[in-house]
N, C-alpha and C positions, 0 to 999 in steps of 0.2 A: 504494500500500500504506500504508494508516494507522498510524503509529507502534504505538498500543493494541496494535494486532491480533499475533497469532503466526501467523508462516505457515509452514511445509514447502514446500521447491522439490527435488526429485531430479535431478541432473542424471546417475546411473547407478545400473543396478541395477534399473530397473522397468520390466517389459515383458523383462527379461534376465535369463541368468544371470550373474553377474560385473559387475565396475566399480563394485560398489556408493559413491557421495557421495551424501550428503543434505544437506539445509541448511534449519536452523529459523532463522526471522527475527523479535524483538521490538525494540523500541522502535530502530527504526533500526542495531540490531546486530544480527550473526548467528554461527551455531555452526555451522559444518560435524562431521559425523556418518561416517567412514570415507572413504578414499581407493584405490581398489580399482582391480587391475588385471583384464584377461581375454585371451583365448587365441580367434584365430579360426584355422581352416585357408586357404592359401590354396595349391591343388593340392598339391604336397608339403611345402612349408614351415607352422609354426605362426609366427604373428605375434603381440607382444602388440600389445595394442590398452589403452589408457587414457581415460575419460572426459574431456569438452571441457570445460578448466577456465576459459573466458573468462569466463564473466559471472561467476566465481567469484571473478575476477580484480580483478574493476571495485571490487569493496568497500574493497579497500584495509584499514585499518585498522577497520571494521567489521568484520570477519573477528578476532572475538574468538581464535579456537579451533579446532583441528582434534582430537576425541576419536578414539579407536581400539576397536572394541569387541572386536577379538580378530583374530589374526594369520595368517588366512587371506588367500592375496595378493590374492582378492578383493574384501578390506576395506581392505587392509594395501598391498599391493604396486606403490601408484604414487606412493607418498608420496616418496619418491627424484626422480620422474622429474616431478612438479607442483610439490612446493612452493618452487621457485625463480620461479612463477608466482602464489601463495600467499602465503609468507612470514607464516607464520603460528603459534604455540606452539603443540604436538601433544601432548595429555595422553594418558598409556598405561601399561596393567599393566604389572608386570616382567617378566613375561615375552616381553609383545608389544616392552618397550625394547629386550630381550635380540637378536629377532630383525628390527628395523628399524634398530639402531645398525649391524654389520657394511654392508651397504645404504646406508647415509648416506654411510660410508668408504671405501665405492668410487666413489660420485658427489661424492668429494670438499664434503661439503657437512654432516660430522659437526658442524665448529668453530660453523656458523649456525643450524643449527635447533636450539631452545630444546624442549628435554624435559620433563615434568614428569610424573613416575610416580607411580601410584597402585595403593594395593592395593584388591582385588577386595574390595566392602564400602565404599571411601570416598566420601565427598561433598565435594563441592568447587562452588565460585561463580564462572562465570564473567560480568561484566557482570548482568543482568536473570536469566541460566539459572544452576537454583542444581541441579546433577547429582551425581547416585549411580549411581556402577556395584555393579550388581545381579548376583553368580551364578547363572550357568545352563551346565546340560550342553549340550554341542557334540559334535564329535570332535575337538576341542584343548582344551589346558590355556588355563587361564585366562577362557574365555570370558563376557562381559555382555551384560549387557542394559544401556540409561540409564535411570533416569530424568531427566526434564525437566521441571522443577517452572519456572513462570515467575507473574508475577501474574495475567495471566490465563487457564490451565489449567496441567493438569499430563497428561507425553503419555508413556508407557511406548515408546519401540524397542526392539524386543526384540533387535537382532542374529541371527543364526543360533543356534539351540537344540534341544533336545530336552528331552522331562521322562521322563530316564533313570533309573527307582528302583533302579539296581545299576551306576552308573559305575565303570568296573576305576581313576579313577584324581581324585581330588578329591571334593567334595564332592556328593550328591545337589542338585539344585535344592529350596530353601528353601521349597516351595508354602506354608507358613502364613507366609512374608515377602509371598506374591504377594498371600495374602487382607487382611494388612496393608495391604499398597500398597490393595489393591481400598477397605476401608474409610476409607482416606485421602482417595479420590477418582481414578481416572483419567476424564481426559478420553477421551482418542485414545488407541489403540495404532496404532502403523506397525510391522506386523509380516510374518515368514517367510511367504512364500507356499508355498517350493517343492516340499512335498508336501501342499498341498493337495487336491489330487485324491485321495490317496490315505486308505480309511479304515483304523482301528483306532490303534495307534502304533507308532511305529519299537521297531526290536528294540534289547533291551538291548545297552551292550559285552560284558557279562558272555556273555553266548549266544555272542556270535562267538567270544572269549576261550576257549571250554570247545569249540568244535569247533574250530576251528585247530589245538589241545592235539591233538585226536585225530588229523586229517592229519597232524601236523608225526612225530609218534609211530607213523603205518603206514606212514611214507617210509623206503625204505631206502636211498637215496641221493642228492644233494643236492636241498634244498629251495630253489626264492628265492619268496621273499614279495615282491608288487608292492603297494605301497601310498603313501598320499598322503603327503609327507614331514611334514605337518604333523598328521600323526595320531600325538601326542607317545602317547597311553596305547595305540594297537596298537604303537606300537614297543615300548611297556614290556613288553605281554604275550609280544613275539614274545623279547623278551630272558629273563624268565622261561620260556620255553618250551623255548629253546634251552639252557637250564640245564640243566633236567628230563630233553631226551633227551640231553647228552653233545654239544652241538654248539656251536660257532661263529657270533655275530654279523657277519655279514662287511657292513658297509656300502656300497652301490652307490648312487653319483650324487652329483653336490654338491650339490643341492638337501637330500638325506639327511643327509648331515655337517652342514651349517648349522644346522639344523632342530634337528638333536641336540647340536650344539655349545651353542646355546642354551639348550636345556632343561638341558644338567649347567650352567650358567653360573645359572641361577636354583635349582639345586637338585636337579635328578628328576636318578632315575638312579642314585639313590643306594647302591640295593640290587642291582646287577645286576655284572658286572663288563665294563670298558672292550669296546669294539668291535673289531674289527678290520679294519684297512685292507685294502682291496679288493687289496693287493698282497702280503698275505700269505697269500692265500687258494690259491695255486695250492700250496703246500709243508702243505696241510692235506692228511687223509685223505677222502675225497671224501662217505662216511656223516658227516662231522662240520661241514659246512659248508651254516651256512641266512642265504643269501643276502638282506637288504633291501633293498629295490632302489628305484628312480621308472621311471616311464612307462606308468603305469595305463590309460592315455589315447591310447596307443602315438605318443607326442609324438615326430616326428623326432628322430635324434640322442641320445634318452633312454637311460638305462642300458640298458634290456629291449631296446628297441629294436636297440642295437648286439650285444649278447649274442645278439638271433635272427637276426643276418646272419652272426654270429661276427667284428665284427669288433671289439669291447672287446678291449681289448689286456692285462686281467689278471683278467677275468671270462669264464666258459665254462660252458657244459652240455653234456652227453652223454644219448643215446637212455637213455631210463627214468628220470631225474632227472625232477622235480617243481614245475611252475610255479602260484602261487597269484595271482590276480587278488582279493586282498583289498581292492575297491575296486567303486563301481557305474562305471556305462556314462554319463559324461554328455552330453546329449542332444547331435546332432550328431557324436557319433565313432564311431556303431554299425560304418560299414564297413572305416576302420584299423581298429577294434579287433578285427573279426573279420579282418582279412587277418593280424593280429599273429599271432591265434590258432594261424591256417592254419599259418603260416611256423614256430609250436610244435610243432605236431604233425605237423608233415612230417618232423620230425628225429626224431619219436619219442618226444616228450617229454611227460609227462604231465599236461595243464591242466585245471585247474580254477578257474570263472570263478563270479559272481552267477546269471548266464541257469540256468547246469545245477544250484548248489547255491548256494542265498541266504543259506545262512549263514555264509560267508565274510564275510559284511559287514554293516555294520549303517549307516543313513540318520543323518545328524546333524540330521537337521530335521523339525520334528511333522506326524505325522500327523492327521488328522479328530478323533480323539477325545482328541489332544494340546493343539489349539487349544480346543474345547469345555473343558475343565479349565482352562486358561490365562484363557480370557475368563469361565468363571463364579466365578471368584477375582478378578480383575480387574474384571470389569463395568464397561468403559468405555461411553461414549457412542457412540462411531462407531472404526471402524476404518479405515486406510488399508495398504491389501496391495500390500506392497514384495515385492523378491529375489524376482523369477520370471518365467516366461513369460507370454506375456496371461493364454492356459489357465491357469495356475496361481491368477494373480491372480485370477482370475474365478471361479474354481472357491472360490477365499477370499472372494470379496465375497457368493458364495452360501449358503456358511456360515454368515458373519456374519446374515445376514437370516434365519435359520433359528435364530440365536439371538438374535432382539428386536433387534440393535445394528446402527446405520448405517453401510452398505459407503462409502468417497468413494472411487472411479477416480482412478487417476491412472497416468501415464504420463513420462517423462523430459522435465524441463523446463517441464511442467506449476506451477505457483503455486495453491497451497490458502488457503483460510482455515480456519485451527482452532479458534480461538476471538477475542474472544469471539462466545456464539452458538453455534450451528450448525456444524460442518463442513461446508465446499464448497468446489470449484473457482469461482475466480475467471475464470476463461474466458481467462487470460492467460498465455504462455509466454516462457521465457527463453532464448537460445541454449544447445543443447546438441547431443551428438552425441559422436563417438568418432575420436581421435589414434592413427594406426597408426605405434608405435615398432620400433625394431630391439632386437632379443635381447640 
């Protein structure tokens, strides 16, 4: 590998969903790009599973940096359990500090990794990479994009996104920032693959926000809302909602609490009043109590999970109460999640999921005519389609060729050349593969 040259190595996240680490390499230094963990089944247990941080290892002090672009455990959630392999300064919004510091404290490992926060907007130099985290809607606060400006090119990541013209909670995405950047020059984008396959664009928060409102409001007896704990603006709505009808925030699962501890720690939340613990919830009136739960995914051991065996020891439902699957199906869990289902409505209880009424939920990643908008602001040279399954990849690299610009394949552990030049695989690959941890 030529000093000159910039390259991209992924060692998770492409060809997958989850573990997302990247790593761009200039002049004999590099920049790691998210730390992510993933969830595989194995018979009844869920296992995490984290990307193989060996050759990542090798750099030693090369390893300028580890950024965060935003605090899904996908990106976020293996930074605890590698960088004692690492050992490397992790730059990150406040709120992403908010919710990897707790995480550090339990792995005993807060006093050693060196933090350095940044607000959503700033730019900063590390070595040769001179980076700007860039706004973009997601389904969590805080979410960026990088730029990666280096001497020779400059490469948009975009992170996970969406171009949400009515987000329930931050700012819209800046699109005359993105035509900006585009007349600045991008090189490369390495960007969301994972709805790719899909045309038009994901639905606003706002759509899901105004039908929620209406379910939460024909329920007449208790509601739980399942949703991702890191979807900081559906909690906000679900708290607002529960104003509106006269009900109770009851929080189910620590994943939840975390999540939301965080966010009143940078600030949200500020308009809603406090939560209530899942143990004050049985001395409520039963019409007044709407449940936020985790196990969207019907994750062993999860809040939902123990609540459909009855065996959560201060959370319960009864025949006619109201279960909300505010969340999609992702791939690989189709048949928990339909047996969760089952186990719902065998008690009588009334579910409602994505499959039967899709607006329960809205996609935090662009659709066909989301990337088109993105890339004709942008107008890079070539594109490299990360965060997905091949299909999805593929489904982005055809895109791209449909819009003038060059697709580069790539695959985990694969080594690119970005510039200068051309985009291309160098035909060369670096250990990689996936570490199956305990819970």
């Amino acid at each position: 590998m030529p000093s000159p040259a910039l390259h991209f190595v992924p060692l998770g996240g492409s060809g997958e969903i989850g573990m997302n680490m990247n790593l761009y390499g200039h002049d004999d230094t590099w920049l790691m790009v998210d730390c992510g963990m993933g969830f595989e089944r194995a018979g009844e247990d869920t296992r995490v599973v984290v990307p193989d941080p060996r050759w990542a290892a090798t750099l030693g002090g090369r390893l300028l940096g580890l950024v965060v672009t935003h605090v899904h455990l996908d990106h976020l959630g293996a930074i605890d359990m590698l960088w004692p392999r690492l050992r490397c300064p992790v730059h990150l919004t406040p709120f992403a500090e908010a919710v990897l510091r707790p995480r550090l404290r339990e792995a005993r490992l807060e006093r050693f990794v060196p933090l350095h926060v940044h607000p959503v907007g700033d730019r900063f130099t590390l070595g040769p990479f001179d980076l700007e985290f860039v706004g973009l809607t997601h389904s969590t606060h805080e979410s960026t994009g990088l730029v990666i400006r280096t001497p020779v090119a400059t490469v948009f990541h975009t992170g996970d996104y969406k171009l949400d013209p009515d987000p329930v909670m931050g700012p819209p995405t800046d699109l005359d920032h993105m035509t900006r950047l585009g007349d600045e020059g991008i090189d490369v984008v390495v960007g969301d693959s994972t709805n790719a396959t899909k045309e038009g664009r994901s639905r606003s928060e706002a759509e899901v926000a105004a039908h929620l409102r209406t379910l939460v409001h024909a329920a007449e007896h208790r509601v739980a809302i399942a949703t991702f704990s890191s979807h900081i603006a559906r909690i906000h709505t679900l708290a607002k909602i529960a104003e509106e009808t006269g009900r109770h925030v009851v929080l189910v699962g620590r994943a939840m609490k975390r999540m939301t501890d965080a966010a009143r720690a940078v600030g949200l939340f500020r308009d809603v009043p406090p939560f209530l613990d899942v143990r004050e919830a049985g001395f409520l009136p039963r019409e007044t109590v709407l449940y936020v739960l985790t196990g969207t995914q019907a994750e062993p051991g999860s809040a939902l999970d123990k609540i459909a065996q009855d065996r959560h020891r201060h959370a319960f439902l009864d025949a006619d109460d109201t279960v909300i699957f505010s969340s999609k199906i992702i791939p690989g869990n189709e048949a928990p999640i339909a047996q969760l289902h089952a186990r719902l409505k065998a008690r009588g209880l009334r579910v409602i999921h994505e499959q039967d009424d899709p607006l329960v939920h809205a996609s935090g990643h662009p659709c066909r005519d989301e990337l088109r908008d993105l890339y004709s602001r942008l107008r890079p040279g070539a594109v490299v389609p990360v965060h997905g399954e091949a299909r999805h990849m593929q489904a982005h690299a055809e895109l791209a060729v449909e819009l003038g610009i060059a697709p580069v394949p790539v695959r985990n552990g694969d080594v690119l050349h970005l510039a200068p030049g051309p985009a291309r695989s160098l035909g060369e690959k670096v250990p990689s593969g996936r570490i199956v941890r305990k819970r």
